[in-house]
N, C-alpha and C positions, 0 to 999 in steps of 0.2 A: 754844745758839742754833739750830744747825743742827736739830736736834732738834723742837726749838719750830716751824723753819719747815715740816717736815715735818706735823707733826699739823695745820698750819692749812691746808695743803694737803689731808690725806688729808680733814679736814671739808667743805673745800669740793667736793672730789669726790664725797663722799657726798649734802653737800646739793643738788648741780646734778645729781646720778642722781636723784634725791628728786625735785627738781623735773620732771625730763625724764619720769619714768614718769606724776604725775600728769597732766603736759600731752597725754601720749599717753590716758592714760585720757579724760579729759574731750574727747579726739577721737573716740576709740572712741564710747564713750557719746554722744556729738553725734550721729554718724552713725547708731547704729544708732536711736538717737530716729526724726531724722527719716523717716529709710527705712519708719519703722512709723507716723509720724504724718500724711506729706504725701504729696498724689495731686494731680497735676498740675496742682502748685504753691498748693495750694488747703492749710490746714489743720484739722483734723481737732480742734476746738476742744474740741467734746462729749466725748469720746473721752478726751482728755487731763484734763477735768472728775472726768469718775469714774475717773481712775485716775492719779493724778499724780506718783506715786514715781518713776518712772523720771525725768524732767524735773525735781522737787526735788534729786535725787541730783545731777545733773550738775551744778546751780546752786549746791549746796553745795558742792560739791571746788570749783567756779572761785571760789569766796569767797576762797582763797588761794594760787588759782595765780600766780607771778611772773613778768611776758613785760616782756626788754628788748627797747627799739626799734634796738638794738645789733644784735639777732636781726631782721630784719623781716619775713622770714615766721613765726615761729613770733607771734611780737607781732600780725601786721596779721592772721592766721588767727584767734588767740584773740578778740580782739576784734568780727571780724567776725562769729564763733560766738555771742559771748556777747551781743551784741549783740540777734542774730536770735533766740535763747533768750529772753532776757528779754520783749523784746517779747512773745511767746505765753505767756509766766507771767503777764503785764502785763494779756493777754487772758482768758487761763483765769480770775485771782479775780475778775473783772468780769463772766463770761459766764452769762446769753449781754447781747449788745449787738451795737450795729447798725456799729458804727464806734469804732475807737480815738478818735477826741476825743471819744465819751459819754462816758470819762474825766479831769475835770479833772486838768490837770498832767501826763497819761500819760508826755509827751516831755522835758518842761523842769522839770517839779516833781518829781515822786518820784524821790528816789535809791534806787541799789542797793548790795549787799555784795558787789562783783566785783574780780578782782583784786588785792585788797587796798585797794580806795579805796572810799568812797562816792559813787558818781556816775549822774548820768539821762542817759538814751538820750541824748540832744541831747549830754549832756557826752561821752560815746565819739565818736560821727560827730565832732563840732568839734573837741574837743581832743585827743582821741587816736590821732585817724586823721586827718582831713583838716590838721590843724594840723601835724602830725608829718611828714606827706605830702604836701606842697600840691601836687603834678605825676601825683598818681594819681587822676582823676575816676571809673573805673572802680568805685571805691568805691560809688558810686550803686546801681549795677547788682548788687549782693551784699546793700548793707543793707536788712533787709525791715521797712517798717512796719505791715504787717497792713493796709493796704488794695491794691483793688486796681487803684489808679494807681502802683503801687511792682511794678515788675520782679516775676513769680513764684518764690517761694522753690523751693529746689532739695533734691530728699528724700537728701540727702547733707551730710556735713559741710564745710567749705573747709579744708584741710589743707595744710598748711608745702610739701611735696614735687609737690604738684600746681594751688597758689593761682594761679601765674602763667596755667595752661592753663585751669583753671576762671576766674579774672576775665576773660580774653580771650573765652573759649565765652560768658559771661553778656553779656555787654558787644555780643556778635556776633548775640546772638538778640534783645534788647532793639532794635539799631538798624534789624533786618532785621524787625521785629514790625511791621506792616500800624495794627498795632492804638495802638503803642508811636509808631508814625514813620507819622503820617499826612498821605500824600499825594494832592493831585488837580489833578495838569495844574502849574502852576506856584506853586500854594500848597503850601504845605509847614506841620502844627501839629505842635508837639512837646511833649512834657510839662512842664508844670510846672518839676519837677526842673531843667530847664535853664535856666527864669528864676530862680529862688532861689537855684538855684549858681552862678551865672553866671562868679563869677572862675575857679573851677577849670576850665572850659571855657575861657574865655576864657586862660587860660594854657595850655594845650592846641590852641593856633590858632586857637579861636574855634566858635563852637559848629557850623555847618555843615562844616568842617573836621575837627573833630571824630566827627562823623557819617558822615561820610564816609570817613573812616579805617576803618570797619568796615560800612560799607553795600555791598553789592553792585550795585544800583541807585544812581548817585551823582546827589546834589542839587546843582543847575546852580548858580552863584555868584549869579549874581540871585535868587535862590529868594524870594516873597514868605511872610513868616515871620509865625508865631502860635504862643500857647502854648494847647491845649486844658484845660478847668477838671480837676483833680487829684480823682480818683476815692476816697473814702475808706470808701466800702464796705468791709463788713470780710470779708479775704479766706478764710472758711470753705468746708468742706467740707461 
């Protein structure tokens, strides 16, 4: 018996190094993607068209990468990687095109082979992260939908040991963006994003609150409020 429980031990040691190196690779390979594909914040669509191995490769290994949310930074990291991956494979076999919604279904129709599930963009954001999460709206501010009324992607991977400091940095330039938080005099429009999520904000104090939590210019409590129209330009290089 003892014996027994040893080898089912030494397996599972073997399988969670198993798992933990693939995880590291598929971060590896995340990062140095992006590093070569994304220039400020803009992606390099063409580019990735004629030459797609590198971005298959990484897509394949996360087919069955395993992330408990037991773990939640290695889990909300994966996710949030694979996520932003997909999306730009979503774009490469379509490209070129004007906008992710040329693609019927892009978000809520076509599933993917990640993680070990089959599931579409909308299924990770809703049920694997924001569901899983419901007090983390910062989320917003990482996941990239290839337009560009969505926060710009970052030519780095998001990774378990540094997710905290990078969602806080993303979160801090989004609300300090001129472009992102537009103000004049006591109107205040803010993106989309904010009316569609609205509970997650609104569980976060509320959405000027919110804003405020990471504006350096703070918006007055009267602030009269607007959401400007969600930009879906698609965001190439």
């Amino acid at each position: 018996m003892k014996r027994h429980i040893i080898q089912i031990l030494f397996f599972l040691l073997i399988v969670t190094g198993s798992s933990a190196q693939e995880l590291n690779t598929f971060f590896n390979g995340t990062d140095s993607f992006l590093k070569a594909n994304i220039v400020d914040g803009r992606v390099k669509y063409n580019g990735i068209k004629e030459n797609p191995e590198a971005l298959k490769t990484i897509l394949d290994l996360a087919k069955d990468i395993s992330v408990s949310e037991s773990d939640p930074m290695n889990y909300q990291t994966f996710w949030v990687n694979a996520y932003n991956l997909i999306v730009i494979d979503g774009i490469v076999k379509n490209y070129p095109l004007k906008s992710p919604l040329d693609v019927d279904g892009f978000f809520d129709k076509t599933k993917h082979s990640v993680g070990g599930k089959m599931i579409t963009l909308n299924g990770i954001e809703n049920e694997l992260l924001r569901a899983k999460f419901p007090n983390e709206p910062r989320f917003h501010f990482v996941l990239v939908c290839a337009g560009l009324g969505c926060p710009p992607i970052i030519n780095e991977a998001y990774i378990p040991k540094k997710f905290e400091t990078q969602l806080q940095r993303q979160t801090v330039l989004a609300m300090n963006n001129p472009s992102f938080i537009r103000v004049e005099g006591n109107k205040v429009s803010v993106s989309q994003i904010f009316e569609w999520y609205k509970d997650d904000f609104e569980r976060a104090g509320g959405i000027v609150a919110f804003i405020n939590k990471f504006k350096t210019s703070k918006l007055p409590a009267s602030v009269e409020f607007g959401f400007y129209p969600y930009d879906w330009t698609l965001n190439s290089k």
